[in-house]
C-alpha positions in Angstrom: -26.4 31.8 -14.5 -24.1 30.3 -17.2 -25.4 27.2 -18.5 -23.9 23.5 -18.5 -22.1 22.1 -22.2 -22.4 19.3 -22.6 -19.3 17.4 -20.3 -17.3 15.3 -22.5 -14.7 12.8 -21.5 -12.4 11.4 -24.7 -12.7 7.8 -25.4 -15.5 7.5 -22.3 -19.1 7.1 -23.1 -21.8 8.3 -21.0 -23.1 5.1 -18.6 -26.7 4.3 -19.5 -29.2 3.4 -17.5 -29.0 -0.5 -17.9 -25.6 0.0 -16.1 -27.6 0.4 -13.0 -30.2 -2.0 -13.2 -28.0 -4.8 -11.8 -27.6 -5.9 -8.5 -26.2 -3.2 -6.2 -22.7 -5.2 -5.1 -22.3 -5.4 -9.1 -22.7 -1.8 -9.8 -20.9 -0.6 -6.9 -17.6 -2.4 -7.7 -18.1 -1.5 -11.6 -18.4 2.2 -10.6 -14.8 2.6 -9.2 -13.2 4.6 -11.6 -15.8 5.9 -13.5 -16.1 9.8 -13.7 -18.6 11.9 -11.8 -19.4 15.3 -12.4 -21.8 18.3 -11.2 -22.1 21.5 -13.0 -22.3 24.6 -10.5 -22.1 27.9 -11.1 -19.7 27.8 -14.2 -17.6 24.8 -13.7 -18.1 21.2 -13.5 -17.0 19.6 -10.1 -15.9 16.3 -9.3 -13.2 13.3 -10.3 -13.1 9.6 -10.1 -14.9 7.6 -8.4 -12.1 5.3 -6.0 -14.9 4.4 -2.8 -18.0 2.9 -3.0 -20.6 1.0 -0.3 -23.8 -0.8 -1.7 -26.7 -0.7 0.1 -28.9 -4.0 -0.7 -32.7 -3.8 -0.9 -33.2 -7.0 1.4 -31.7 -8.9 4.1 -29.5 -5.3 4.9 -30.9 -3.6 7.6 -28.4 -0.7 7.3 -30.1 0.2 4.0 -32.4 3.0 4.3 -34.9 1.8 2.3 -35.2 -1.4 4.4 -37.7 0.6 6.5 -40.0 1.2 3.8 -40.9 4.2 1.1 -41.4 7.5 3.3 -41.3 11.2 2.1 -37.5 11.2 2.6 -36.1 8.3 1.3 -38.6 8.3 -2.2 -35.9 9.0 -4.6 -34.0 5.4 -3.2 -37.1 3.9 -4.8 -36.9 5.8 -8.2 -35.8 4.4 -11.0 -31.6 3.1 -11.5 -29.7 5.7 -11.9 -31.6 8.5 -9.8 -29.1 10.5 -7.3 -30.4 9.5 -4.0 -29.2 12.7 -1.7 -29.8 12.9 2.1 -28.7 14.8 5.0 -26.6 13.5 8.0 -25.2 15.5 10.6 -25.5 19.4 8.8 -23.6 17.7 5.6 -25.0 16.0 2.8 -24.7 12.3 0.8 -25.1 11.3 -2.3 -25.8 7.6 -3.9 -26.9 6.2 -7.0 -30.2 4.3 -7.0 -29.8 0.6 -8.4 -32.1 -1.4 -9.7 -35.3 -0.6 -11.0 -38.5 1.4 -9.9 -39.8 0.2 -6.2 -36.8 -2.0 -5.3 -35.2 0.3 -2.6 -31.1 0.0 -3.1 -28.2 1.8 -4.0 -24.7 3.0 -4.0 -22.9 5.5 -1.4 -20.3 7.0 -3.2 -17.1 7.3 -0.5 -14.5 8.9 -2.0 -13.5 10.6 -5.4 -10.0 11.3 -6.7 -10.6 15.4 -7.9 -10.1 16.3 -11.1 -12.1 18.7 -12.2 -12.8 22.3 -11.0 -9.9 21.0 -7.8 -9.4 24.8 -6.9 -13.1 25.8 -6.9 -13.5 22.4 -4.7 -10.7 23.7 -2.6 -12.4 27.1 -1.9 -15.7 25.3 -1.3 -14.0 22.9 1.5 -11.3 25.7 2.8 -8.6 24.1 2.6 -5.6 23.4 -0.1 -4.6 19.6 1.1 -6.1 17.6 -2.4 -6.9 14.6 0.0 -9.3 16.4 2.2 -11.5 17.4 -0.9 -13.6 14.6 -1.4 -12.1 11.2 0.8 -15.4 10.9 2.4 -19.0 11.6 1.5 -19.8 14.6 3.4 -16.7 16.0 2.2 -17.3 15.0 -1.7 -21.2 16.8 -1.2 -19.3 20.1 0.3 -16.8 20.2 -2.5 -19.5 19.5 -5.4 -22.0 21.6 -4.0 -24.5 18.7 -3.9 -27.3 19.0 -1.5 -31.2 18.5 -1.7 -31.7 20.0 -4.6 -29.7 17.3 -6.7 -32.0 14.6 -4.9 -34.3 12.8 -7.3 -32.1 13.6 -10.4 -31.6 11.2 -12.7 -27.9 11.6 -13.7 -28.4 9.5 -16.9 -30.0 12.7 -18.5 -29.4 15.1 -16.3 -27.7 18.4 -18.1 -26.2 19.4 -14.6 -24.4 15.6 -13.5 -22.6 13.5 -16.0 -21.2 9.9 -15.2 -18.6 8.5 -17.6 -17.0 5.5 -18.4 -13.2 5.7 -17.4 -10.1 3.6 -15.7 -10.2 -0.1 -15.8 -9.4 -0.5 -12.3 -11.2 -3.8 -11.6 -8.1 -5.6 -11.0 -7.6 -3.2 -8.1 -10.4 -3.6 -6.1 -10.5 -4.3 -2.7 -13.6 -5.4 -0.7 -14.4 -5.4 2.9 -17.3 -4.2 5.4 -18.8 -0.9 5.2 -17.6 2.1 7.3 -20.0 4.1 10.3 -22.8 1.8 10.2 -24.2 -0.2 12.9 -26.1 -3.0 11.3 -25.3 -5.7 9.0 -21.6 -4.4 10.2 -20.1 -8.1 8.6 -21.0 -7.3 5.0 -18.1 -7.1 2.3 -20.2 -4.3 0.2 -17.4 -1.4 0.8 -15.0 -1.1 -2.8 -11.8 0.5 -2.9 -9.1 1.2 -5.7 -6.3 -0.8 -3.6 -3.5 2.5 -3.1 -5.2 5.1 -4.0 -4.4 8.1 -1.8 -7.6 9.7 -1.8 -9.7 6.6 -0.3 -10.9 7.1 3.0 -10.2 4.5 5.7 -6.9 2.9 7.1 -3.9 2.8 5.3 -3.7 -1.0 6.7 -6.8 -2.0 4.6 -4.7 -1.5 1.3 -1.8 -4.2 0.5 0.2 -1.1 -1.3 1.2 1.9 -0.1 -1.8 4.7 -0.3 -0.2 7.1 -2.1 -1.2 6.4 -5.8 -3.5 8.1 -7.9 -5.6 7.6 -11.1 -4.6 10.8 -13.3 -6.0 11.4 -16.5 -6.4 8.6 -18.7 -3.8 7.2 -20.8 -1.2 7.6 -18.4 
């Protein structure tokens, strides 16, 4: 099997760990437009990051690790910047661990604008309409190729998952409540890039028309 290069982004730099080890609302909102990537079988996979829920370690029943370290949920208590991945009806999620070692958050990613490897994604969702790739989190693990395996990776030094700096899309954010839970339902911890076509959602939770899109950077 061919193996990863290195994936480099120009004028991005690699996020560190330290980027993580803030509070989960924090990191999630920073993430939006940052660039996420997962080498398989040849290519690297993936886009920016336009969707994002944070999962808090207290007071947030809805967080998984609010029931305690188990055998499935271990990785949620690694250290920040560890993929958290877990199953959910025959698909997969992944999130980023916040944090530090034994605290128990992190960050759903939602919804990715695809970039790289689009036509492999394409193949590995069967289907050739760019905003069914990856506007959801099932459908970003199917396209990526993400499952189990990738849980417990820590994609600061990972050769085979990359996270980069990219668009300054702060002043674009838009926060309300997260999306298919049914606790702690009142919670503003779901980000969006405000238009962005390949969010997931309403089209009445944007205040512009969702048919923009991030592109490569400079433009």
């Amino acid at each position: 099997m061919k193996k990863p290069n290195s994936f480099r982004l120009s004028g991005t730099r690699r996020i560190e760990r330290s980027f993580f080890q803030r509070d989960p609302a924090t990191v999630a909102r920073e993430l939006l437009g940052c660039a996420l990537v997962h080498f398989h079988h040849g290519e690297w996979l993936g886009g920016w990051i336009v969707e994002t829920e944070a999962y808090l370690a207290i007071d947030d029943p809805a967080c998984h690790g609010a029931r305690g370290l188990g055998r499935s949920n271990a990785s949620m208590f690694a250290d920040a910047g560890t993929l958290y991945v877990y199953p959910i009806h025959a698909k997969f999620c992944v999130n980023l661990v916040t944090q530090g070692v034994g605290v128990g958050s992190a960050i759903l990613i939602r919804a990715i604008e695809p970039v790289w490897g689009v036509e492999v994604m394409k193949q590995n969702r069967g289907t050739n309409d760019s905003r069914r790739i990856t506007s959801g989190p099932g459908m970003i693990c199917s396209a990526m190729q993400v499952d189990r395996i990738s849980d417990g990776v820590d994609v600061t030094r990972s050769n085979e998952w990359a996270l980069h700096s990219g668009h300054d899309v702060i002043d674009d954010v838009i926060a309300t409540p997260r999306i298919g839970i049914s606790q702690a339902v009142d919670l503003p911890l779901r980000f969006f890039v405000d238009g962005n076509r390949y969010v997931s959602g309403l089209a009445r939770e944007h205040t512009r028309p969702r048919r923009e899109q991030l592109g490569t950077l400079g433009e």
